[in-house]
N, C-alpha and C positions, 0 to 999 in steps of 0.2 A: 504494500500500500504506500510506499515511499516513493515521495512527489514532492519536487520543488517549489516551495513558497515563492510568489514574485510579487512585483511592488505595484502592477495594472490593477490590479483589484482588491478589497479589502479582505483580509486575510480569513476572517471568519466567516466569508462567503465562498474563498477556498478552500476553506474545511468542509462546508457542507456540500458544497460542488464534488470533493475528492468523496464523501462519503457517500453519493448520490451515483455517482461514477462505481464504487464499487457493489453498489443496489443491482443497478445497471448490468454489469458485468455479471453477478449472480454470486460475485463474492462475499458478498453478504446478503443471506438471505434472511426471506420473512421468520418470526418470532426470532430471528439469530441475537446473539446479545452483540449493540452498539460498541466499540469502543468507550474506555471514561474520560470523564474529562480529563482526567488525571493523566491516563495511561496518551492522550492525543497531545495535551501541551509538554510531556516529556519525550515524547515520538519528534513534535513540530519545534520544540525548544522556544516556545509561544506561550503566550500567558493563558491561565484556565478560563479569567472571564470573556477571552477573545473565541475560545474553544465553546464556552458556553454559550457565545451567541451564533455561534454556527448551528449548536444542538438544537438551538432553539428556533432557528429558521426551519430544521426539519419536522421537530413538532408541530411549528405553525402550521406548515404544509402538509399534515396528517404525516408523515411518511414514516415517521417512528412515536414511540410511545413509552412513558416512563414506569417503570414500577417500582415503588416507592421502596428504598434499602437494597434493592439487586439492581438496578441499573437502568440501561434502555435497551430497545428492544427493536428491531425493522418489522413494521405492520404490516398487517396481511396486506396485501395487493398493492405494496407498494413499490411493485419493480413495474407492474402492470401499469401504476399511474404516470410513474416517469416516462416508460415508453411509450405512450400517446402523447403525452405532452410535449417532449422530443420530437418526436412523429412531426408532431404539429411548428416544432420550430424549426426543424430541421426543411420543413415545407416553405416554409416564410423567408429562412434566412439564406438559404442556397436552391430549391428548385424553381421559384418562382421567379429571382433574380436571371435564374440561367435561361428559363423559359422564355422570359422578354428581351432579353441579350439573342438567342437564336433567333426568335423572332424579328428583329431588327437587321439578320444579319445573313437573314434568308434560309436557316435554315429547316426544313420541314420537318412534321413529327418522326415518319421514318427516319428519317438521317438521323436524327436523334438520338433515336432510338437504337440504332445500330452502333453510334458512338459508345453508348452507357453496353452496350452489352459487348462490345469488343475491350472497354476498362473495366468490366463486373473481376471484384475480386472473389475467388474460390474460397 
């Protein structure tokens, strides 16, 4: 799970991004125990309440869930949430751009279509 902190974005939005990322991945799965705060700002050599507002962005977001004196936990259907949500930004911030770019630039659905499937990774 070792990922470089950087200075674009605010750090405890990198922590719940890297934990959301390993949602994602499936490396951490539903009811799995979350990393602590503890065990994350000694990992990130980052302070706890930086760590704590990350946790707390994923609470916000349902995507994990606390139980009081054991920890946290990834909530059911919280790999499923992220990947429509993705889905859905992934549509916004790269298909749709490319789609009006082709567009613009003459190129047809086919042709397209034949590029994305000559780069499809296995």
């Amino acid at each position: 799970m070792k990922v470089h902190l950087d200075d674009n974005q605010p750090i405890f939005q990198q922590i719940a991004r890297i934990l959301m990322d390993e949602i994602v991945k499936g490396h951490l799965e539903e009811e799995e125990r979350v990393p602590s705060e503890n065990e994350l700002s000694r990992f990130y050599n980052i302070n706890r309440a930086t760590v704590r507002n990350g946790l707390q962005f994923l609470l916000d977001a349902g995507l994990i869930y606390k139980q009081r004196g054991i920890g946290m936990f990834v909530k059911k259907g919280a790999r499923e949430k992220l990947l429509v949500t993705r889905r859905k930004q992934f549509e916004q911030d790269y298909l749709q751009p490319m789609l009006e770019e082709a567009k613009k630039i003459g190129i047809t659905s086919k042709q397209l279509a034949e590029m994305i499937k000559r780069g499809e990774v296995s």
